[in-house]
N, C-alpha and C positions, 0 to 999 in steps of 0.2 A: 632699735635703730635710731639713728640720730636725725634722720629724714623722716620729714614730715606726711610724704606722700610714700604709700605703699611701694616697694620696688618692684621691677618687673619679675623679676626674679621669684619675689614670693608670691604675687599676684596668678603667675604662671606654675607656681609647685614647683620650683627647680632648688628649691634651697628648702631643709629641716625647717618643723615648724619650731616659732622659739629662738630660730640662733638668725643671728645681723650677720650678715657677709664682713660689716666692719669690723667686728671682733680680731678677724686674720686678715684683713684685704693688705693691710700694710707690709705684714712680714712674707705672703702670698708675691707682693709684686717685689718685694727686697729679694728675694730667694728666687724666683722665677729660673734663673740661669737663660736670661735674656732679657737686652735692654729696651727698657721702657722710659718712656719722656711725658709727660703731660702739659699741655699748649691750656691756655684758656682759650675764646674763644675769637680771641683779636690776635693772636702766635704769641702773646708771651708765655715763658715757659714757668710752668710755675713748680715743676717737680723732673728728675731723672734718678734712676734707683743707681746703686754701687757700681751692678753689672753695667753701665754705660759711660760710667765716669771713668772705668776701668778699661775700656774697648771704646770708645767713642771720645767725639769733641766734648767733654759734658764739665763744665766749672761750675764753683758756690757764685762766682759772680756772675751765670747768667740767667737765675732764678730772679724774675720778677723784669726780665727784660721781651724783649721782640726776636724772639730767634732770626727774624729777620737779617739780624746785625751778624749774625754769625755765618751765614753763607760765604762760598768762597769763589763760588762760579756765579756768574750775573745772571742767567738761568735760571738758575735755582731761584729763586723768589715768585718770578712771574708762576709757575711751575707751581710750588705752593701754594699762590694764590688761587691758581685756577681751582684746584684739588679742593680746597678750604669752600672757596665758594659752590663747588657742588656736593658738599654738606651745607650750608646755609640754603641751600636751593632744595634741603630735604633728599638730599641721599641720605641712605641709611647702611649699605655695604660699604664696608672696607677699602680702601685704594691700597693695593699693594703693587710694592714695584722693587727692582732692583741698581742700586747705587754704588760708584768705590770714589765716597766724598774726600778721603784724604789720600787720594791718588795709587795707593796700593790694597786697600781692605777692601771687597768687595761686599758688602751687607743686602739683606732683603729684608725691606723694609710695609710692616702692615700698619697704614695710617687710618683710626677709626672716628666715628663720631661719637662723643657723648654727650647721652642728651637724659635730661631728667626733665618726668613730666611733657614729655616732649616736644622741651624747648634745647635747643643746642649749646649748653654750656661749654665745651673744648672739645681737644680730641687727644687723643693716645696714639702712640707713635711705638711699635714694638718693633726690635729689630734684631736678626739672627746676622749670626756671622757666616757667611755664606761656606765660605772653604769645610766649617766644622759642621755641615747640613750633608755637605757632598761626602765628605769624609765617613760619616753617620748610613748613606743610603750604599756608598760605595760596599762597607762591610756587610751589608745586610742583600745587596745584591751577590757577594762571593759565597757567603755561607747563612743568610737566612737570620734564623734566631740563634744560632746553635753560639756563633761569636760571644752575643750579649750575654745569654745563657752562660757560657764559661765563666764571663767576670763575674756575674749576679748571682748565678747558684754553683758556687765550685764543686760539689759534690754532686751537681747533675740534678735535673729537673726532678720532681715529688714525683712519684707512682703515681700512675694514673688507675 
């Protein structure tokens, strides 16, 4: 690991003994097929993976800035700050909520804290595209598995 202090992760058994979460974290949040932001701990943004450059407000020029700046509704700030500061206040659950920041994409949005050694360095911002969530639960409520099952296994689920 590259971190000095044990993670929680291994501390707790949720990760092989031997292997660093960092080995894959990076191609892990590249690949995710949903977008992720990383904030330090004052909102500058200091990371957004492909998926939100791609679906999202996300440019090379606002790494290293105040997401602040990029709000569009005057709202929206106070609103994060509140949020922000109950992480600073020691929440440690998620805020999740649902947003359509550019007036027609409706996203739901899970804002976390992260914290090493349990001091609050940033937080993560992971965000689903709402329509392709609905569309996901829509199928699975007509026909269950059987839908996914058809793309996934064409030749029909293994013997049981």
């Amino acid at each position: 690991m590259t971190s000095q202090a044990e993670p929680a992760e291994a501390a707790e058994s949720r990760i092989a003994k031997d292997w660093g979460l960092d080995e894959w974290a990076d191609r892990l949040i590249e690949q995710a097929g949903v977008g992720v932001t990383i904030l330090n701990r004052h909102g500058t943004v200091m990371y957004y993976n492909k998926w939100a450059s791609e679906h999202l407000d996300r440019r090379p020029e606002y790494i290293g800035n105040d997401v602040r700046k990029r709000h569009r509704r005057a709202v929206t700030n106070p609103r994060l700050d509140a949020m922000l500061k109950l992480f600073e206040d020691g929440r440690l659950e998620p805020v999740r909520y649902v947003a359509r920041p550019y007036g027609k994409t409706t996203i739901l949005v899970t804002v976390s804290p992260i914290r090493v050694d349990g001091e609050l360095v940033g937080f993560s911002q992971i965000v689903l595209l709402k329509d392709e969530v609905q569309e996901l639960c829509a199928r699975f409520d007509e026909s269950g598995r059987e839908s996914f099952e058809r793309e996934m296994l064409p030749n029909g689920p293994p013997a049981t």
